[in-house]
C-alpha positions in Angstrom: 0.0 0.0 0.0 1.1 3.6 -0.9 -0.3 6.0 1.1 0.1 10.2 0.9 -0.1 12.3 3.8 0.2 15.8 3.8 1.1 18.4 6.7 1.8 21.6 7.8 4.7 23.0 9.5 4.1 25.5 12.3 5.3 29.3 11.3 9.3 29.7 11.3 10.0 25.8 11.7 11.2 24.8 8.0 14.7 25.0 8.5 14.8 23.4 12.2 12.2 20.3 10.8 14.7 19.3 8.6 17.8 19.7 10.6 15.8 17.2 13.0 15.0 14.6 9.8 19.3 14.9 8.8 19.4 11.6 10.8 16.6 10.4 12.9 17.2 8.4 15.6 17.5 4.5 14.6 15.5 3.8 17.5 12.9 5.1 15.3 13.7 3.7 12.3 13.9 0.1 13.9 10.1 1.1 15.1 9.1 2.3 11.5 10.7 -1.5 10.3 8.8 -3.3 13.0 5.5 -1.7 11.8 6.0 -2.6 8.8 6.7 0.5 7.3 9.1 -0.1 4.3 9.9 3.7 2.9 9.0 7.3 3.9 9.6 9.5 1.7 9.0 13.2 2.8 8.9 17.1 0.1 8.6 20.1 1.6 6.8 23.3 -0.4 7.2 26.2 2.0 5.7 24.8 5.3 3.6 21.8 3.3 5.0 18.6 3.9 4.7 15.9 1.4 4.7 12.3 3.1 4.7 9.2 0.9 4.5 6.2 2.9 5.3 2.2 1.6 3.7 -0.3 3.9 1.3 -3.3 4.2 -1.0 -1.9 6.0 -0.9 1.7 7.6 -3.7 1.5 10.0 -2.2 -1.5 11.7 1.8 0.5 11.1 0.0 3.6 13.6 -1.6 1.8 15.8 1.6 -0.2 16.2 3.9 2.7 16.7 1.7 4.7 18.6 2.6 1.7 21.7 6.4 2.1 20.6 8.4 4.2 23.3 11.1 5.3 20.2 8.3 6.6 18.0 6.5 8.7 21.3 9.5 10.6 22.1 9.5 11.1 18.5 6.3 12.5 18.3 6.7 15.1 21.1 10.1 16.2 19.6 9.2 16.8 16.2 5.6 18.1 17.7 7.5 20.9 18.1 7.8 21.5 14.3 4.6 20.5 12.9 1.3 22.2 13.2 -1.2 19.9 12.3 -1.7 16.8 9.7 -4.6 17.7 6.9 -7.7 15.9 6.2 -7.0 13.3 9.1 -8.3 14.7 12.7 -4.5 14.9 13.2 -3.7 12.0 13.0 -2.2 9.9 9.7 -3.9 6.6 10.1 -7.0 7.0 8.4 -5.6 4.8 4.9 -9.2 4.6 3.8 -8.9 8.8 3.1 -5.0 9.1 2.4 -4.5 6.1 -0.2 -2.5 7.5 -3.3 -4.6 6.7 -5.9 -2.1 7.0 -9.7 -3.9 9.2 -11.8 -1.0 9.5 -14.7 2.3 8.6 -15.3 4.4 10.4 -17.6 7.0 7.0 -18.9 4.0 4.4 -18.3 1.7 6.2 -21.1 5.4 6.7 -23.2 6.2 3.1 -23.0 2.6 2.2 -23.9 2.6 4.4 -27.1 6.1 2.8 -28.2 4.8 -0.5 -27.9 1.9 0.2 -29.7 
């Protein structure tokens, strides 16, 4: 499952959220493994973060990690830097809502119209 979550930063943050994601703690990243999270991927457009997520299943990944102590004291550092998450209550487990549904891809519909 591929899932897209989007957030915002709170006002002055942008530089200080990404000096926290240079190297997050591997703690967290043994966490993110163990719930079965296989990539996050995260853009930033002025304070809009762009999360894509690769897991089985996400609602099972958040309800897992929000028991783990690693990703806790994860959450209320980088708390710090992020104002809320959108379309979610605040929180990103809702799959059902933040599924990333392809629409178009640029080499897919090239690759099609070379085969013929």
């Amino acid at each position: 499952m591929r899932v897209a979550l989007h957030s915002v930063l709170k006002e002055g943050q942008e530089s200080g959220y990404e000096q926290a994601h240079a190297t997050v703690p591997e703690d967290l990243l043994e966490a993110l493994r163990r719930a079965g999270i296989t990539n996050w991927r995260i853009w930033r457009s002025g304070r809009h973060l762009f999360h894509l997520v690769d897991c089985e299943d996400l609602a099972a990944a958040m309800a897992a990690l929000d028991k783990d102590p690693a990703n806790q004291r994860w959450q209320e550092f980088i708390g710090g830097y992020v104002d809320h998450f959108e379309d979610t209550g605040g929180s990103p487990a809702e799959p059902e809502r933040m599924t990333l549904g392809e629409v178009w891809e640029l080499s897919a519909q090239a690759e099609a119209a070379e085969r013929g």
